[in-house]
SERO-4910 file (N, C-alpha, C, O; in steps of 0.05 Angstrom, whole numbers):
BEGIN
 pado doro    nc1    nc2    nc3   cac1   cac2   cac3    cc1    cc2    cc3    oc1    oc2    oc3
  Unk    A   -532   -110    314   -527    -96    289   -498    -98    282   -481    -89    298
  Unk    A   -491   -106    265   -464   -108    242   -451    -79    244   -465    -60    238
  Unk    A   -426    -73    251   -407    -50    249   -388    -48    219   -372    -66    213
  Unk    A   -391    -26    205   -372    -23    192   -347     -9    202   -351      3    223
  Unk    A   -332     -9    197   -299      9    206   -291     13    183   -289     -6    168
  Unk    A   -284     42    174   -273     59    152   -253     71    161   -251     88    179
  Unk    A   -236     59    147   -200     69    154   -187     92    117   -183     85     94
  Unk    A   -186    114    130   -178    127    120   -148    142    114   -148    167    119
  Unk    A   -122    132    105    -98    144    115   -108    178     95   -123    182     76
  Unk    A    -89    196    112   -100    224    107    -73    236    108    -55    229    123
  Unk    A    -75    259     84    -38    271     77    -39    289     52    -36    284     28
  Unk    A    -44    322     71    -56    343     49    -81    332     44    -88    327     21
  Unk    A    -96    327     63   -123    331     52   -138    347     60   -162    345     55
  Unk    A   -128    371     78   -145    385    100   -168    400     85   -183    412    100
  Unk    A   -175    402     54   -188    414     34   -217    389     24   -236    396     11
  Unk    A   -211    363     34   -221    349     20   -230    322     40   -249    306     35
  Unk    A   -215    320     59   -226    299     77   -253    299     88   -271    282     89
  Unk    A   -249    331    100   -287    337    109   -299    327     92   -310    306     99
  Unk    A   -304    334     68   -330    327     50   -333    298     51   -355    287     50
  Unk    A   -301    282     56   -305    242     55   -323    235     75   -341    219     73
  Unk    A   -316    248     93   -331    245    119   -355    245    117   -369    225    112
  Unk    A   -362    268    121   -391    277    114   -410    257     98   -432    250    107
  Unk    A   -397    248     68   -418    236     56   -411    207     68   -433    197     71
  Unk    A   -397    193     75   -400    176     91   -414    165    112   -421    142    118
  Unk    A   -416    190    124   -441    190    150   -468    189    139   -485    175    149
  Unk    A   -476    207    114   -496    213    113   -502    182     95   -524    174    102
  Unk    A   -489    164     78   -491    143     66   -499    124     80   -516    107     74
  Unk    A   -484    127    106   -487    106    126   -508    101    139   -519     80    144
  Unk    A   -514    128    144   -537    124    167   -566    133    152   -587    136    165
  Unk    A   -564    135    127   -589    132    105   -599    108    102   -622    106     95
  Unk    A   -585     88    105   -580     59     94   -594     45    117   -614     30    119
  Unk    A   -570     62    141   -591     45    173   -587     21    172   -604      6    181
  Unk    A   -564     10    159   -563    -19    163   -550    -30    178   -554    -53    185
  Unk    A   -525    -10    191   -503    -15    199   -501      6    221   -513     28    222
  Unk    A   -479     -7    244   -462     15    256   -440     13    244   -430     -4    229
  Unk    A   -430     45    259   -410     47    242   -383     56    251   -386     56    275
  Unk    A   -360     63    247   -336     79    255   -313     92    235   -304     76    217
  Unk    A   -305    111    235   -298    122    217   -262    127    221   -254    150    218
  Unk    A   -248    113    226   -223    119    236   -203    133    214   -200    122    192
  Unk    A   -191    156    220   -176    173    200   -150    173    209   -148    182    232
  Unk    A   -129    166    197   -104    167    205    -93    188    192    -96    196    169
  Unk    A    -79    198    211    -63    226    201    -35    230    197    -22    240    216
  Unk    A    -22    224    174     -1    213    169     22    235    164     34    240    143
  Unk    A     25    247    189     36    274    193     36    295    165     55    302    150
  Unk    A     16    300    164      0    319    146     11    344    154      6    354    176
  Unk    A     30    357    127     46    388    129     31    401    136     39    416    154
  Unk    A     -6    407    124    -20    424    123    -34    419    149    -26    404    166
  Unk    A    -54    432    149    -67    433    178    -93    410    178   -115    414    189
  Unk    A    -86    384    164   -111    362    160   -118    351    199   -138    340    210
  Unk    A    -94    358    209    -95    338    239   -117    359    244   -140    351    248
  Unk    A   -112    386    246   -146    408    261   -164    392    254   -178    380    270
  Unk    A   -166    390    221   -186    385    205   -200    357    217   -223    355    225
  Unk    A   -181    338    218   -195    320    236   -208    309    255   -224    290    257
  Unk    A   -192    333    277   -197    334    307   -226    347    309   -241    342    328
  Unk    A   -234    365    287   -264    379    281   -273    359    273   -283    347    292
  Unk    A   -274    349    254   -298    328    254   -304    303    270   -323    287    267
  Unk    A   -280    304    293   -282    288    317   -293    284    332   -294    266    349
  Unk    A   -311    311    323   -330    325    340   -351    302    343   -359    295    366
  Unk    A   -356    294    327   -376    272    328   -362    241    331   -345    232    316
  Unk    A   -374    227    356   -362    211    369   -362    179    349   -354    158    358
  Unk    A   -370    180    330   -367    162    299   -344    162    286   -334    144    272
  Unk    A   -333    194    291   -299    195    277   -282    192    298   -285    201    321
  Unk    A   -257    173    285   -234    168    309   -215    182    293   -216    185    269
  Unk    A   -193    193    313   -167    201    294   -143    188    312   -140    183    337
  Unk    A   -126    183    288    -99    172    302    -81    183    278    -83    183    254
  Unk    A    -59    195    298    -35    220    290    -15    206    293    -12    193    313
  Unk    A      4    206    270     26    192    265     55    210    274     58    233    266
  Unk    A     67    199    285     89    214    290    114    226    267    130    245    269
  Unk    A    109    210    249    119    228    223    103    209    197     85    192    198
  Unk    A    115    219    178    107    203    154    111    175    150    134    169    155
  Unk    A    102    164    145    101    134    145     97    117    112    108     97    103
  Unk    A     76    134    100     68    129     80     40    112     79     29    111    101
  Unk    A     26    100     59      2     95     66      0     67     73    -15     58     91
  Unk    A     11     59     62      3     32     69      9     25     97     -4      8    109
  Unk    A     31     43    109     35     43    137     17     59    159     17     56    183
  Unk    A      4     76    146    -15     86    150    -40     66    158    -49     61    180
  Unk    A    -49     55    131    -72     27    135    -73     16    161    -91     17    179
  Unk    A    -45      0    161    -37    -17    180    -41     -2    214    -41    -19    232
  Unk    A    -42     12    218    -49     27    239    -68     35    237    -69     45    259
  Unk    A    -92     41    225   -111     40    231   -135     19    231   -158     20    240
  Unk    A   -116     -3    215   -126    -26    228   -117    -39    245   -123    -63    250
  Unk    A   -102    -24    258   -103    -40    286   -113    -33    305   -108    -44    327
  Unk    A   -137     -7    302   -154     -1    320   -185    -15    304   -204     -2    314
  Unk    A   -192    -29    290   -216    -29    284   -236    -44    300   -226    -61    314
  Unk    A   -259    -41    301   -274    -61    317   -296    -72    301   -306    -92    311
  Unk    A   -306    -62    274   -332    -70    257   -327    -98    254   -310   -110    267
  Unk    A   -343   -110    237   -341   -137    233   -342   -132    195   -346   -151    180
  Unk    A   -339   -109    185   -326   -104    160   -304    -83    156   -302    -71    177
  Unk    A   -293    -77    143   -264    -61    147   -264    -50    112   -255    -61     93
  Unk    A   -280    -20    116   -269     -6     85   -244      6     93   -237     14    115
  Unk    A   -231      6     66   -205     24     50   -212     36     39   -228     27     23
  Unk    A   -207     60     39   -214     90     24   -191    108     22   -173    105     39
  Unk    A   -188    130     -2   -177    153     -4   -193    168     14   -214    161     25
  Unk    A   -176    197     16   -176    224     29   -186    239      2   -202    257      6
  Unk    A   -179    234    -23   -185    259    -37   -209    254    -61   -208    257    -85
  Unk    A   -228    246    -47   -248    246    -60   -259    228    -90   -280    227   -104
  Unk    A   -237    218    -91   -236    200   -124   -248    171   -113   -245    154   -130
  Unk    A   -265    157    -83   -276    127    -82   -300    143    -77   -297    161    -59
  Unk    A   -322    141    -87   -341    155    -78   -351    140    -54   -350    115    -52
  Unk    A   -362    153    -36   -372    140    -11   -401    128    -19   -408    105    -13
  Unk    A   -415    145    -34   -447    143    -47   -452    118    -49   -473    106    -42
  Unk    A   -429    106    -58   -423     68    -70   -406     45    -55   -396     24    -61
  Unk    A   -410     63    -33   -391     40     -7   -417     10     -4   -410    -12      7
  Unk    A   -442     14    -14   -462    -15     -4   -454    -30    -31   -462    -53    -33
  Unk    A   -447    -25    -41   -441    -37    -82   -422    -54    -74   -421    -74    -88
  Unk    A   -402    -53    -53   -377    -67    -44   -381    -85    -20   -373   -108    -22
  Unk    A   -392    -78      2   -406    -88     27   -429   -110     13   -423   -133     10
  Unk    A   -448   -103      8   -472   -123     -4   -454   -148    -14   -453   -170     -2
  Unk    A   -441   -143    -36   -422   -165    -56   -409   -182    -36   -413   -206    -40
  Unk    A   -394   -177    -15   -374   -187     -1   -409   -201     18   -412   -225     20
  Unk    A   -422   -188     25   -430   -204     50   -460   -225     30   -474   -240     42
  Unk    A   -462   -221     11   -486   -232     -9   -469   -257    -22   -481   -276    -32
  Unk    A   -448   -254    -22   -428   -273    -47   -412   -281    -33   -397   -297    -45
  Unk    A   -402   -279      0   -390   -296     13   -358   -300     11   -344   -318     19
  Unk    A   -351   -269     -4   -325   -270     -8   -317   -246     16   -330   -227     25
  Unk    A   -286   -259     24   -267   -241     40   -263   -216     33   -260   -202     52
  Unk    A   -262   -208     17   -244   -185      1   -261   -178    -21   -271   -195    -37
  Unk    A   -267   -151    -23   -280   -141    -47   -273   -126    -58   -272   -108    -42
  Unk    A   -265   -118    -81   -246    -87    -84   -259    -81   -107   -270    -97   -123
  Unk    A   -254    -47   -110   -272    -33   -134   -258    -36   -162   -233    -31   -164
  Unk    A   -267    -40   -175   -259    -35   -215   -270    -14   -226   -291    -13   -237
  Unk    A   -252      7   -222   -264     26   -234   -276     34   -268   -261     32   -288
  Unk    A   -291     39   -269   -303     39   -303   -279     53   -313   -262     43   -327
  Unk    A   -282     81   -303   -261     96   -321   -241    106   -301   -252    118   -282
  Unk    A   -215    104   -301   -199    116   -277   -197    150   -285   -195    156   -309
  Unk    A   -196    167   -269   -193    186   -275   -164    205   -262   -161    226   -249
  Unk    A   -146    186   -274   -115    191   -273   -103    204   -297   -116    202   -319
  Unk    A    -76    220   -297    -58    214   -316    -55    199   -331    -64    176   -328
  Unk    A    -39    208   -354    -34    168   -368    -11    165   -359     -6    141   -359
  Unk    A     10    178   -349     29    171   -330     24    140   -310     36    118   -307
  Unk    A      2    153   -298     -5    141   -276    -21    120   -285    -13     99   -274
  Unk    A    -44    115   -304    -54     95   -323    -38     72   -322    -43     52   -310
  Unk    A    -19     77   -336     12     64   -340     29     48   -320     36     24   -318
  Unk    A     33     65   -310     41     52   -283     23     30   -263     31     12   -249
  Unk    A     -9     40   -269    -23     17   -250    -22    -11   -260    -27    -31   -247
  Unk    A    -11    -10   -291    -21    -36   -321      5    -44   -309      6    -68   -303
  Unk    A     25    -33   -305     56    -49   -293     51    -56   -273     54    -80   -271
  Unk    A     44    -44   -253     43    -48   -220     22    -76   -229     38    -95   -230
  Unk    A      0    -84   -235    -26   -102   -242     -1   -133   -248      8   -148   -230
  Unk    A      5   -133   -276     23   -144   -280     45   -156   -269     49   -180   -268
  Unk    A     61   -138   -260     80   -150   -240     67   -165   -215     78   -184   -205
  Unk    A     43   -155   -206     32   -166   -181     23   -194   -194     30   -214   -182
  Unk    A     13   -196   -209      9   -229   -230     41   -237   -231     46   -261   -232
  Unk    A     52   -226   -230     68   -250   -232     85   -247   -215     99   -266   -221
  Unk    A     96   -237   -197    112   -233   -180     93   -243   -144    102   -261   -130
  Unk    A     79   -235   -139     58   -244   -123     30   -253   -122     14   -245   -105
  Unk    A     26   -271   -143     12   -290   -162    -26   -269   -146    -40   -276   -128
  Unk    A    -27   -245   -164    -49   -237   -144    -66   -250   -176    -55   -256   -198
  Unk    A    -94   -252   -168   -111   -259   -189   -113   -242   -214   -122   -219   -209
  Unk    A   -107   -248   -246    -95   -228   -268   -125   -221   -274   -130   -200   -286
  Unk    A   -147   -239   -264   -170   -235   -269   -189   -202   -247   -211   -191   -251
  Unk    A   -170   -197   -228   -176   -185   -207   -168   -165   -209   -144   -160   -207
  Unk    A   -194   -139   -213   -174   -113   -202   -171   -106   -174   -191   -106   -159
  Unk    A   -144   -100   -166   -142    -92   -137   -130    -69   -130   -106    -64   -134
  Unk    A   -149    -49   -119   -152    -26   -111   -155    -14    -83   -169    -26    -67
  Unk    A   -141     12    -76   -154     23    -53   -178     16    -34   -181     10    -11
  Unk    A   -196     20    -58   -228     27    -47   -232     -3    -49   -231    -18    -69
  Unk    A   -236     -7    -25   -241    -36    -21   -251    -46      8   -247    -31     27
  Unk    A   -270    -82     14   -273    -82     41   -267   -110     47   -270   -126     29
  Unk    A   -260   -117     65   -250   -136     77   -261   -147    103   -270   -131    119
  Unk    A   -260   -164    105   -276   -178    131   -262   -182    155   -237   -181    151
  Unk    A   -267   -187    176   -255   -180    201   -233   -193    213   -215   -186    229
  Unk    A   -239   -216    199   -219   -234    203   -196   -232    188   -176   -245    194
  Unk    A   -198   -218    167   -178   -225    147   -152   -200    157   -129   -200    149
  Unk    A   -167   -177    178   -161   -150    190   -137   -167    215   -113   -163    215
  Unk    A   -144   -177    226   -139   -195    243   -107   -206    245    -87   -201    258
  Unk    A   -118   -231    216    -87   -231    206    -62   -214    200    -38   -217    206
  Unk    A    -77   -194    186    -56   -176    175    -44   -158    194    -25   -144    188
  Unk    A    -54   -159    215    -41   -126    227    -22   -159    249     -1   -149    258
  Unk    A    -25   -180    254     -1   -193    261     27   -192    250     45   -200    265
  Unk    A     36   -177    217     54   -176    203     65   -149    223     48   -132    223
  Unk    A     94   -140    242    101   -126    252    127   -123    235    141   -105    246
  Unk    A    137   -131    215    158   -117    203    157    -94    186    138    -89    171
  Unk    A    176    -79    187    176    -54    165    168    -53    141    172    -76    131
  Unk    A    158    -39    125    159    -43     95    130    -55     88    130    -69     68
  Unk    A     99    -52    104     78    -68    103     73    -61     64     74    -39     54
  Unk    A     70    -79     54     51    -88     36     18    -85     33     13    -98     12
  Unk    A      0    -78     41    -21    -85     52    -36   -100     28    -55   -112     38
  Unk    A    -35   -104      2    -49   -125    -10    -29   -147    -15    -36   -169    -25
  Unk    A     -5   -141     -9      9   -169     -8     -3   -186     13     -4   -210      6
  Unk    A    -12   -179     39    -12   -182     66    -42   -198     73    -50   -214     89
  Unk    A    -56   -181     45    -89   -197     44    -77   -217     29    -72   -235     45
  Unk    A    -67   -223      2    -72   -248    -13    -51   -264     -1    -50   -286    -12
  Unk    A    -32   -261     21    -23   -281     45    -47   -304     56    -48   -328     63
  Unk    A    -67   -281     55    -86   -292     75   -108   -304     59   -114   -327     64
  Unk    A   -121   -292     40   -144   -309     27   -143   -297     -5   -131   -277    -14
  Unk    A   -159   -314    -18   -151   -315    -50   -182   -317    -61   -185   -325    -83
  Unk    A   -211   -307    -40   -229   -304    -39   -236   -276    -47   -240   -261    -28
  Unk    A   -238   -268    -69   -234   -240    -76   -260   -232    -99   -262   -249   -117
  Unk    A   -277   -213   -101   -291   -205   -111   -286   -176   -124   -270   -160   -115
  Unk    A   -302   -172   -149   -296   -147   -152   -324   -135   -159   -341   -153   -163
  Unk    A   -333   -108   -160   -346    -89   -165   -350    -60   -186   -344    -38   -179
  Unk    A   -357    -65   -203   -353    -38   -217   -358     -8   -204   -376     -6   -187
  Unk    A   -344     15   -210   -346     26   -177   -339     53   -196   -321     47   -211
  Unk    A   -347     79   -200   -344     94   -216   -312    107   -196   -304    100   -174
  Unk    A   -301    124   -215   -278    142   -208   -283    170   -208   -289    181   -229
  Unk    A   -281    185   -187   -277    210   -193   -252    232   -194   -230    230   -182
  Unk    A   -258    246   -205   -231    278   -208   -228    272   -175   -245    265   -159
  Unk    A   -199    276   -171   -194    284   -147   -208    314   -143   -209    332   -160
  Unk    A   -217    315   -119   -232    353   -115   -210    366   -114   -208    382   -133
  Unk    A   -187    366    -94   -164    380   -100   -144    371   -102   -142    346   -102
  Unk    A   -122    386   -103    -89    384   -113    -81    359   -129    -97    348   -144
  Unk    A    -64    352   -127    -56    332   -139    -44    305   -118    -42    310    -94
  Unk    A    -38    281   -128    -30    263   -112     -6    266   -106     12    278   -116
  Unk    A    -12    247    -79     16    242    -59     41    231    -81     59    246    -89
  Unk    A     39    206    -88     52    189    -96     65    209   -127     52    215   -147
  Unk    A     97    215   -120    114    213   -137    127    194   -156    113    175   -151
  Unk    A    140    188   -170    150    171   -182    166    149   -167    163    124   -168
  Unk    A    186    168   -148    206    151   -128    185    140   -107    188    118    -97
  Unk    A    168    153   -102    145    137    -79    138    111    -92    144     90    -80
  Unk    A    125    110   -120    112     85   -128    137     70   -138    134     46   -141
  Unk    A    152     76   -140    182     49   -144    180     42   -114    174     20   -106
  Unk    A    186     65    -95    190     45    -68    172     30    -63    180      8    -57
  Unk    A    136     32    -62    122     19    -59    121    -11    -70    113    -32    -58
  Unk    A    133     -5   -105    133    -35   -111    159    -42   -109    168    -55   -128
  Unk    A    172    -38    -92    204    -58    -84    185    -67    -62    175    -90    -62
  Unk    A    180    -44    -39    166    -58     -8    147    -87    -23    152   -108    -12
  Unk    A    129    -87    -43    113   -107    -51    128   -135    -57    120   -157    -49
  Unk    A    151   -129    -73    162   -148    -83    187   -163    -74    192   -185    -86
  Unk    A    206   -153    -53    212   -162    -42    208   -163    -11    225   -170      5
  Unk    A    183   -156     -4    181   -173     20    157   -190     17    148   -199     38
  Unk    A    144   -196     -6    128   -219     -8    136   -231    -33    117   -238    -48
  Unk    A    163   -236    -41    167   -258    -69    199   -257    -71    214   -238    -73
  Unk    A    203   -284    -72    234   -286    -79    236   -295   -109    254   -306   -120
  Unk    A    214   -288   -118    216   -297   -154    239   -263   -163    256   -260   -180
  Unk    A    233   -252   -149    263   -231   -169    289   -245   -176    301   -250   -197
  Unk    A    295   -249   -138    324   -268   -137    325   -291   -154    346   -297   -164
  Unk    A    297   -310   -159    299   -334   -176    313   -323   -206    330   -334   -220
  Unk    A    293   -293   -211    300   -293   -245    331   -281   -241    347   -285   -259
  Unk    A    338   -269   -223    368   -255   -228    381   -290   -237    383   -297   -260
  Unk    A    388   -304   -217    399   -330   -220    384   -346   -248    391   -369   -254
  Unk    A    378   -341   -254    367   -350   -288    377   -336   -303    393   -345   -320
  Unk    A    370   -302   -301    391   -287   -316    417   -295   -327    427   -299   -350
  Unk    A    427   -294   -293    454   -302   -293    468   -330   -313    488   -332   -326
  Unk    A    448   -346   -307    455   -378   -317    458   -371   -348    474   -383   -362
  Unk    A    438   -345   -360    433   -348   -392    458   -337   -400    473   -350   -415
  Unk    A    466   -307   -390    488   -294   -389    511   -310   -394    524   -309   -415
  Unk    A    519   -330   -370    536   -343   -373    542   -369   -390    565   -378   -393
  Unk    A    519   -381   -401    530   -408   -431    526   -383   -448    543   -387   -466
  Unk    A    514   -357   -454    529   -341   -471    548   -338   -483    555   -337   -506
  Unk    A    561   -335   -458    585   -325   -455    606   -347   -466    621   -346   -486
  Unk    A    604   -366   -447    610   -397   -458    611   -399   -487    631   -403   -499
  Unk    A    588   -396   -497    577   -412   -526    596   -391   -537    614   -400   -551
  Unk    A    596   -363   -532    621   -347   -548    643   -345   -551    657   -334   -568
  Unk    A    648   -359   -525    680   -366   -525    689   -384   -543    706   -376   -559
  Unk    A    678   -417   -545    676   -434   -560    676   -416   -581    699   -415   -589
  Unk    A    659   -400   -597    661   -392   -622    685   -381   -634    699   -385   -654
  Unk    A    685   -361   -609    721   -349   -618    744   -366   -619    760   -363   -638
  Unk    A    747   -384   -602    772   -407   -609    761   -421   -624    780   -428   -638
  Unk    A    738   -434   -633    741   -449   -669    744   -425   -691    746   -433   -714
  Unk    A    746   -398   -687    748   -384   -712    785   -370   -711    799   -358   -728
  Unk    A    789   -379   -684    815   -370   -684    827   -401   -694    836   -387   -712
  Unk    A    829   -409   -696    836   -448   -696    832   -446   -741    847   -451   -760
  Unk    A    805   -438   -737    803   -441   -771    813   -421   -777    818   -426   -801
  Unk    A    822   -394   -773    826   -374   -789    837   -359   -775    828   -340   -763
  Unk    A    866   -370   -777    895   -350   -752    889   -318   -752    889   -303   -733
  Unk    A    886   -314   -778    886   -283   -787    871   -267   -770    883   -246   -764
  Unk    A    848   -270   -761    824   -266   -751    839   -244   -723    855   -251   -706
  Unk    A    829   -226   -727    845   -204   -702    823   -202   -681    799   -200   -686
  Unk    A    835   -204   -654    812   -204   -629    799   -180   -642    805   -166   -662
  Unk    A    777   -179   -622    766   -147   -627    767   -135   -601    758   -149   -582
  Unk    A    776   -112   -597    781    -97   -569    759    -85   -565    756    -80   -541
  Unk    A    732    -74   -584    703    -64   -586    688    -83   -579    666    -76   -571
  Unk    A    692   -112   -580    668   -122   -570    671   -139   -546    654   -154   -536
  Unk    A    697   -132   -538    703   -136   -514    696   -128   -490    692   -139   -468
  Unk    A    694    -97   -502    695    -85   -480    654    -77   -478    639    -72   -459
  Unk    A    651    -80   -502    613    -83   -499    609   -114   -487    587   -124   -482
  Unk    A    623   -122   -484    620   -150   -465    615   -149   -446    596   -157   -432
  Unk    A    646   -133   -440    649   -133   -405    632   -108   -390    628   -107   -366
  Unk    A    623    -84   -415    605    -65   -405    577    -80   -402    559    -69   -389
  Unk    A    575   -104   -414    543   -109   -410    539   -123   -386    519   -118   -373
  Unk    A    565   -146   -378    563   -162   -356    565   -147   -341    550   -153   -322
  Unk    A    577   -126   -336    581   -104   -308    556    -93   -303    548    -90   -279
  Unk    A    545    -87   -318    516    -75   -316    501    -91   -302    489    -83   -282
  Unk    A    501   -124   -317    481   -137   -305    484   -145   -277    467   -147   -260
  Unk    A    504   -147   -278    517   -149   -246    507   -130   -225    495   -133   -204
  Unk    A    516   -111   -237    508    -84   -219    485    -77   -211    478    -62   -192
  Unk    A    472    -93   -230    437    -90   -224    429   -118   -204    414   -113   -184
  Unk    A    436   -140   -207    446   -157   -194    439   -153   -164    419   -156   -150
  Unk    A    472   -144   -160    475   -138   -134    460   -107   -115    463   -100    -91
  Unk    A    443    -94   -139    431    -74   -126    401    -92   -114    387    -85    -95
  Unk    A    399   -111   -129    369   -118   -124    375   -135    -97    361   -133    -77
  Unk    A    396   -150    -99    410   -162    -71    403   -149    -47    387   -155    -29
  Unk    A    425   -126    -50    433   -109    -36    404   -100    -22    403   -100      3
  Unk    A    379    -92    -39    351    -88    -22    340    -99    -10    324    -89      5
  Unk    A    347   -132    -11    332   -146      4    353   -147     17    352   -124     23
  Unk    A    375   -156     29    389   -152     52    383   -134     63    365   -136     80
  Unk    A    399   -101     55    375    -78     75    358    -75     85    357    -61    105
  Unk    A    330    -92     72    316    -93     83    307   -103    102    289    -93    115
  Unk    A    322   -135    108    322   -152    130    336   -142    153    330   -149    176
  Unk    A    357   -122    148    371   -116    165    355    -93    177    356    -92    202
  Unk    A    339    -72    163    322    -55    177    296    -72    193    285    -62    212
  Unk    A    287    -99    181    276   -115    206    280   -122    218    263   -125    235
  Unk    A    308   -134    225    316   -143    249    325   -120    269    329   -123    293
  Unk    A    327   -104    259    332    -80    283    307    -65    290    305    -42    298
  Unk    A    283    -86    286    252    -72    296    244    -44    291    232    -28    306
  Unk    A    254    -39    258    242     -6    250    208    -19    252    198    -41    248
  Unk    A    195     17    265    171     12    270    150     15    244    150     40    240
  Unk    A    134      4    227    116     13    219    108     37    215    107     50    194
  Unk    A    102     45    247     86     68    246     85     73    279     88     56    297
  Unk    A     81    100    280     90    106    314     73    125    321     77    147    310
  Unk    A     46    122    345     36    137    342     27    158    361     22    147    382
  Unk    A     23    182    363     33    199    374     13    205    389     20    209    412
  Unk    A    -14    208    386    -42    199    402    -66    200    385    -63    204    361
  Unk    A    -86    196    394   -112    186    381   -135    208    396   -135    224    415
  Unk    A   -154    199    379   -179    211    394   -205    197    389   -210    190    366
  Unk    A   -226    190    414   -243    173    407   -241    156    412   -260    143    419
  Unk    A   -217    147    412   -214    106    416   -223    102    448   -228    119    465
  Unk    A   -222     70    449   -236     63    474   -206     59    479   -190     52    463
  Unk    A   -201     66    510   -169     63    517   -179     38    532   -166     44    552
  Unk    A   -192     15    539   -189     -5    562   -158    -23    549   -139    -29    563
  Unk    A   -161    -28    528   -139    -44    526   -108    -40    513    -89    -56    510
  Unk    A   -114     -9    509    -76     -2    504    -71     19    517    -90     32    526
  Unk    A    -48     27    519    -44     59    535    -41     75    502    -31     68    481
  Unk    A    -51     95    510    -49    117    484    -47    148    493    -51    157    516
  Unk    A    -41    160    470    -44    184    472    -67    201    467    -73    205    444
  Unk    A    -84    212    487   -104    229    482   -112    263    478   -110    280    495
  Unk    A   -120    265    451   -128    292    448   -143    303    458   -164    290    459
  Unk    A   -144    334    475   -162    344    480   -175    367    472   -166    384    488
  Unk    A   -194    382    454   -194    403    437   -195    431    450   -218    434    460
  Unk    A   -184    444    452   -198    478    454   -216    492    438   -229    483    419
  Unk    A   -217    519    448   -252    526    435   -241    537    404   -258    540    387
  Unk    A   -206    544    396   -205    543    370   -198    520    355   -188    522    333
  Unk    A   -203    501    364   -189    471    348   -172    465    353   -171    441    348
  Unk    A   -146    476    367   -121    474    372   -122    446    392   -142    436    403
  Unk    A    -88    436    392    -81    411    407    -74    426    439    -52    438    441
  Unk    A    -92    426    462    -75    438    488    -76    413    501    -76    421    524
  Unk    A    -76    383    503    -63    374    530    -68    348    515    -89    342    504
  Unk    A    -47    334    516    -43    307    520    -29    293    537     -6    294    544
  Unk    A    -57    270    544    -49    261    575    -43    229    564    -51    221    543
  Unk    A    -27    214    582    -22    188    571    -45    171    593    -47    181    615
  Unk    A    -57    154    590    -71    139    600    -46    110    607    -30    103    590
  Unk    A    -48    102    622    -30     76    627    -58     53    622    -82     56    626
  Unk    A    -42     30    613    -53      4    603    -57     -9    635    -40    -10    652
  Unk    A    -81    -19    637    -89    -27    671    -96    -49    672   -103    -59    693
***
C-alpha cells in the first residue's frame, strides 16, 4: 500500500490545528487507499499548540517535531521533510483555509497525470486585498526572477513526490526557499482547482516585514537576475548621465550666457545617491547572506519529536503525562 506523509508547519494554531487533523484522518482513512502519516512541526508556538499536538499524538499516525525557536515556515517544511517516509508528500496550512476534504483532487492529478508536483488554484482566495496583492507581485516576480511557470499557480496546499522530497531537504543552507528548491528540481507541475476557506481563527502569521523577507530569501538565494538588472540599471544611469553632460557643454559652447543650475544638480546627485544606495543595499543582502552560510546558520534546530522511528538518527523524545504536560526527555543515541 502507497503512504502519504502530511507535513504541517504549526504557529498559534493551538485553536485550529485539531480540527486539520481530524479531518485528515477521517478523509484518509474513508478513501482506504492509502497509508498514511501526519507529521506536525511546531515552530515554537507562543500559545500552547506544542500540548495541542502532543494530544493528538495520541494516535500513533500523528508525529510531532518541536522547533527550538522560530524558524519560520518554510524552515519549518524543510524539517519536516526530513522526516518523511510516504511515497507522496502533502503541504498544508494549520489554519484551516486548504481544506483536507480535497487532499485526493491533488494526489489522483499528480499520480493519474504523471506529474511531480501538484499544487492547488484556488477558485476564490479568501484573503485581504492587502494580501491578494501581494500574492499577484510575489506570482510575477517568481516569473521572472525564478522563471517558475506564469501559467502555474503555486501554493501551500500542494503534493509532491518522493523523490522530488529527497532532493530538496539535500539544500542545508540558511534561508530555504521551498518552491524555489522544487522548481531546482523539476518543471513537471500540475495544477488543481481547490476551493479556499475563511481561516477558522485569528489572523495570519505573515506580517508585511515577514513577506519582504520571504521574497529576498526567494530571490536571492535562487537568482542573480537582481544583480544582472542593478548592473543594467547602472549602465542606463550612466550614458544618461553621459548623454547630459554632452548636452550641457554644447549649450554652454552655443550659449555662454546659459547659468549652471545648482537645482538640478543637486536632483542629480540626489537621484544617483539613491540609486546607489539601493544598489549597495541589495549587494549588501546577498553578501550577508553568504556570510550567514558559510558560518553554517542552522535551518532549523530541533528540540525533540514524538512518534518518529529513532533507528536512524538520535533525537529527542517526548513523553506525555496524565495532564498533557512535557515530563521527560530522554536522548536516544544514533547506534
Amino acid at each position: 500500500m502507497k503512504k502519504l506523509s502530511f507535513v504541517i508547519p504549526c504557529f498559534r494554531s493551538a485553536k485550529t490545528v485539531g480540527r486539520v487533523v481530524n479531518e485528515i484522518i477521517q478523509t484518509v482513512e474513508k478513501d482506504a487507499r492509502y497509508d498514511y502519516e501526519i507529521i506536525c512541526v511546531n515552530d515554537h508556538s507562543p500559545d500552547n499548540t506544542l500540548e495541542v499536538l502532543l494530544q493528538l499524538a495520541e494516535n500513533n499516525h500523528v508525529k510531532v517535531v518541536d522547533l527550538m525557536r522560530n524558524f519560520g515556515q518554510h524552515s519549518a517544511l524543510m524539517a519536516g521533510y526530513n522526516f518523511v517516509s510516504g511515497d507522496y508528500v502533502v503541504s498544508m496550512d494549520d489554519d484551516g483555509q486548504n481544506p483536507p476534504s480535497e487532499i485526493f483532487k491533488l494526489v489522483d492529478t499528480l499520480t493519474q497525470n504523471g506529474y511531480d508536483w501538484v499544487s492547488a488554484k484556488y477558485v476564490k482566495k479568501q484573503e485581504s486585498l492587502f494580501r491578494r496583492f501581494g500574492s499577484r507581485v510575489a506570482k510575477y516576480m517568481s516569473h521572472v526572477l525564478i522563471d517558475a511557470p506564469s501559467e502555474i499557480d503555486i501554493n501551500s496546499y500542494c503534493v509532491i513526490r518522493r523523490e522530488i522530497v529527497e532532493e530538496i531537504v539535500k539544500y542545508k543552507n540558511s534561508y530555504p526557499f521551498v518552491h524555489g528548491l522544487m522548481l531546482r528540481v523539476t518543471r513537471n507541475i500540475g495544477n488543481v482547482e481547490i476551493n479556499h476557506y475563511p481561516r477558522m481563527e485569528g489572523k495570519s502569521g505573515y506580517s508585511l516585514s515577514k513577506l519582504i523577507s520571504l521574497t529576498l530569501n526567494g530571490f536571492t538565494a535562487f537568482s542573480v537576475k537582481p544583480l544582472r538588472a542593478a548592473s543594467a540599471l547602472g549602465i542606463v544611469i550612466a550614458f544618461i548621465g553621459f548623454v547630459h553632460g554632452v548636452i550641457i557643454v554644447i549649450r554652454k559652447f552655443m550659449t555662454p550666457s546659459v547659468p549652471l543650475g545648482y537645482s538640478s544638480m543637486m536632483a542629480a546627485l540626489l537621484f544617483i545617491g539613491g540609486i546607489l544606495m539601493i544598489l549597495l543595499g541589495l549587494l549588501g543582502e546577498y553578501v550577508g547572506r553568504i556570510y550567514i552560510s558559510i558560518n553554517n546558520a542552522p535551518q532549523f534546530v530541533v528540540r525533540g519529536t514524538k512518534n518518529m522511528d529513532r533507528d536512524n538518527y538520535s533525537m529527542l523524545e517526548f513523553s506525555i503525562g496524565k495532564e498533557a504536560d512535557i515530563i521527560e526527555r530522554r536522548l536516544y543515541e544514533e547506534k
